[in-house]
C-alpha positions as CSV (number, residue, x, y, z in Angstrom):
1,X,-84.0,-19.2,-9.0
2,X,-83.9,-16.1,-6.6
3,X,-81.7,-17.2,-3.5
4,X,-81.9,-15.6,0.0
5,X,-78.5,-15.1,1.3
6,X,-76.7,-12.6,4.1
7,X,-73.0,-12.2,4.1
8,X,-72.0,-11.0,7.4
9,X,-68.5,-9.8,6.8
10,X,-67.6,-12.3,4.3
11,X,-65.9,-10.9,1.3
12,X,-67.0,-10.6,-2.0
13,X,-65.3,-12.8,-4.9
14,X,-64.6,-10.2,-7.3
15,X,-66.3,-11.0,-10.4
16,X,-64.4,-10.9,-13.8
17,X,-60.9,-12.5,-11.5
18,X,-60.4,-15.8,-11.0
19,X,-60.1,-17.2,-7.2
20,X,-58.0,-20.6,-6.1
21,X,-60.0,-23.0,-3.7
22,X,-58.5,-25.8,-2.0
23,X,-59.4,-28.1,0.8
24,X,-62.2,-30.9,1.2
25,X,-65.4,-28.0,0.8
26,X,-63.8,-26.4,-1.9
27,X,-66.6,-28.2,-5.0
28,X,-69.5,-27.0,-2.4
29,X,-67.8,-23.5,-1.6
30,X,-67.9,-23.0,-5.6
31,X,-71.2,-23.6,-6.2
32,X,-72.3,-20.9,-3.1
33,X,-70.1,-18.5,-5.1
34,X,-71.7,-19.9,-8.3
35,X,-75.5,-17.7,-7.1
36,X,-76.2,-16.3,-10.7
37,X,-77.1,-17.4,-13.9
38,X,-75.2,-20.6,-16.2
39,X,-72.1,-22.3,-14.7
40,X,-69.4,-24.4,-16.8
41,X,-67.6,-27.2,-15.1
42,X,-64.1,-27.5,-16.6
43,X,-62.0,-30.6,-15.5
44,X,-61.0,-34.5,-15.7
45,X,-64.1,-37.2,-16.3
46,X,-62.7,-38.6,-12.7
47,X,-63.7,-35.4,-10.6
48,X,-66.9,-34.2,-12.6
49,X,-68.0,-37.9,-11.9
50,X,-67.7,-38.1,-8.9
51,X,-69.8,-34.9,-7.8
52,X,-72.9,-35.9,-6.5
53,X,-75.7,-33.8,-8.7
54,X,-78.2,-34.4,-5.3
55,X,-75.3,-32.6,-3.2
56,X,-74.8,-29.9,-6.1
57,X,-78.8,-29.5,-6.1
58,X,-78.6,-28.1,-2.0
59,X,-76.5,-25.2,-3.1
60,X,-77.8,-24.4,-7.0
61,X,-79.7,-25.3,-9.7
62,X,-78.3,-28.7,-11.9
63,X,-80.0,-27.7,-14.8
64,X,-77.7,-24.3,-15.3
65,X,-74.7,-26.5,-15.3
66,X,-72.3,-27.7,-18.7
67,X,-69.8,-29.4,-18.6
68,X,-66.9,-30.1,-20.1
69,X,-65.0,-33.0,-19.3
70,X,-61.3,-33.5,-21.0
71,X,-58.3,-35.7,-19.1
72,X,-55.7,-33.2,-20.4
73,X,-55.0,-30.7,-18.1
74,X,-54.2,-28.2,-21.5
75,X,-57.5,-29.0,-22.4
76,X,-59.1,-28.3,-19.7
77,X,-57.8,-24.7,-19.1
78,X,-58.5,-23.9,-23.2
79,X,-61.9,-24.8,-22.2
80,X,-62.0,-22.6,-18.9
81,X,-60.2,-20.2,-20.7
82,X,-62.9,-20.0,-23.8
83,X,-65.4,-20.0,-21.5
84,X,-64.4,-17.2,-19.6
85,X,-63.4,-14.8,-22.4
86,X,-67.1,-16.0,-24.5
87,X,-68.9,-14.5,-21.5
88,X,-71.9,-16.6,-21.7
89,X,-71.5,-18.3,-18.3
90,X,-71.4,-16.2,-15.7
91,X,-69.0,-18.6,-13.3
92,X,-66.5,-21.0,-15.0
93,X,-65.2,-23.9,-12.2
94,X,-62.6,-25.2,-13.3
95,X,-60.7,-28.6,-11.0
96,X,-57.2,-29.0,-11.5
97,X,-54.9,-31.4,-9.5
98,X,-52.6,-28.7,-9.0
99,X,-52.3,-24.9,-9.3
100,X,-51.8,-23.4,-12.8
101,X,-48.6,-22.3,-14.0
102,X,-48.3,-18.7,-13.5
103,X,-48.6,-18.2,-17.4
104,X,-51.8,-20.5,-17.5
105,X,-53.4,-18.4,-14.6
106,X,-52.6,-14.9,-16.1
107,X,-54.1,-16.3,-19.3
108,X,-57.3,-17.1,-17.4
109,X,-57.2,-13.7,-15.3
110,X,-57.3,-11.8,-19.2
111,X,-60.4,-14.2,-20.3
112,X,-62.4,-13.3,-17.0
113,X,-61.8,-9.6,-17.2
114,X,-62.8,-9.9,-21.1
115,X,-65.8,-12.0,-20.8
116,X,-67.0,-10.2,-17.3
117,X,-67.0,-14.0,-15.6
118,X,-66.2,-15.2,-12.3
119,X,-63.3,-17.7,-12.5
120,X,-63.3,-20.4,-9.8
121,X,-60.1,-22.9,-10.2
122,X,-60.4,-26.2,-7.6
123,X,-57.0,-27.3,-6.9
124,X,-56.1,-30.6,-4.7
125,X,-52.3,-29.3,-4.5
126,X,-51.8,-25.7,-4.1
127,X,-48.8,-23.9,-5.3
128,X,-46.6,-21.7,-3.3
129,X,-47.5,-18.6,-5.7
130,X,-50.2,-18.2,-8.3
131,X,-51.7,-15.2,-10.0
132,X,-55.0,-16.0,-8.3
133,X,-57.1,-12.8,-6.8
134,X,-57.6,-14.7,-3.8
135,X,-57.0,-18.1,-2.4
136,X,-59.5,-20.0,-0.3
137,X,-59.0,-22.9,1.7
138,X,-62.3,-24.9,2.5
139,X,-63.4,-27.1,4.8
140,X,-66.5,-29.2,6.9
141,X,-67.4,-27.7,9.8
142,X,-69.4,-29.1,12.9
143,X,-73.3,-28.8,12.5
144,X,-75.8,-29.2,15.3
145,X,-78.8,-30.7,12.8
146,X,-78.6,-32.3,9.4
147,X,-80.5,-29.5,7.9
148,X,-77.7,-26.9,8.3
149,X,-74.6,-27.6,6.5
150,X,-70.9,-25.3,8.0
151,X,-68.0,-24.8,5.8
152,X,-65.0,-23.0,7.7
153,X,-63.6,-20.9,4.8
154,X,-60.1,-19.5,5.5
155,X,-59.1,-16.5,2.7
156,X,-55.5,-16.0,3.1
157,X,-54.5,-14.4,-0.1
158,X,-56.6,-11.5,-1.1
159,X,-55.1,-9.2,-3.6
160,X,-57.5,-6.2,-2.8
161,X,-58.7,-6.5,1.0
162,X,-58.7,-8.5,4.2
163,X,-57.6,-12.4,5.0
164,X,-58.8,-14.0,7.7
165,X,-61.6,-16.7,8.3
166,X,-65.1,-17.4,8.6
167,X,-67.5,-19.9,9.1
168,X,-70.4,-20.6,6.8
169,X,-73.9,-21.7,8.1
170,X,-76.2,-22.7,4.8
171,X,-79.6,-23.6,5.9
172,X,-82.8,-24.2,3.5
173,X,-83.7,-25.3,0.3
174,X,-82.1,-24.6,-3.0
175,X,-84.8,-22.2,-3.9
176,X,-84.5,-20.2,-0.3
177,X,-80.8,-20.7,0.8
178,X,-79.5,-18.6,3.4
179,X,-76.1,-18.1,3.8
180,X,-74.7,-16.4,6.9
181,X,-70.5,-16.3,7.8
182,X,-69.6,-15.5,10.8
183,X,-65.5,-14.3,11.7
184,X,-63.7,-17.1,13.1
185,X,-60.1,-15.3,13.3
186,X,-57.0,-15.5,11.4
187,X,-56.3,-17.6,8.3
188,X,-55.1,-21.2,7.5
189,X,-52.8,-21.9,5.2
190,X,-53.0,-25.1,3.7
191,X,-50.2,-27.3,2.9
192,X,-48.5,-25.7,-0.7
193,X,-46.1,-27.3,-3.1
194,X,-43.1,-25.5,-4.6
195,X,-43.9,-24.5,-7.9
């Protein structure tokens, strides 16, 4: 599906890295990020269950998404991690309760730079340090109608560039999404655990 979108001053995920998101939007951020071609859901049955496919549906296509569903955290980043490096999906979500372990995340950094995939790891508790590219922190945003939907999206970890905030306005179908950000000053952090 072609999608109309404009990024005003939003950064660019860098594709082939892996990004953290946190916070309540973070499932709904990913699959904004998630624009081209097949996605593979990595991650417990509990939190691929409860994802609403109509709510997936606003911001992409349900029929290019796999997944695969495993209650043991090693499992589920062998999976991301073999997704990644196979190259055959171009964005890999991955949910974890926490962060990776430093190890586990430079592991998944290699796959994405082999297989040329955009890494996206959901985390409920965010570490203090990860090898993450950048870290998001997500969340709902006041909207005016129930056709527009906000996301406040605060980057405050970027490797390569700029941190600071923005808020998302998606409007349309999932055939003719439009995206704009606007700058909404400096970053949040979210609460982090040690580790």
């Amino acid at each position: 599906m072609n999608k109309s979108r404009t990024y005003t001053g939003l950064p660019e995920l860098a594709s082939a890295r892996v990004h953290e998101l946190s916070g309540p939007s973070a499932a709904a951020f990913a699959f904004l990020m998630a624009s081209e071609g097949e996605i593979v859901l990595c991650g417990p049955p509990h939190w691929l269950s409860a994802l609403q496919p109509e709510a997936a549906a606003r911001f992409c296509d349900p029929n290019r998404i796999l997944h695969a569903l495993s209650p043991l955290e090693a499992d589920i980043l062998w999976s991301a991690e073999t997704a990644l490096r196979s190259g055959a999906a171009s964005t890999v979500i991955v949910a974890a309760e926490r962060s990776p372990s430093l190890t586990n995340f430079r592991r998944l950094q290699l796959a994405a730079l082999a297989g040329k995939s955009l890494g996206l790891v959901i985390v409920n508790r965010p570490a203090a340090s990860t090898a993450a590219e950048t870290r998001w922190h997500c969340k709902p945003a006041y909207a005016e109608t129930h056709e527009e939907f906000r996301i406040h999206a605060s980057l405050y970890k970027n490797k390569k560039g700029i941190v600071g905030s923005w808020v998302l306005n998606v409007s349309g179908e999932t055939n003719s999404l439009h995206l704009d950000a606007a700058p909404a000053g400096e970053p949040v952090w979210p609460e982090r655990i040690a580790g």
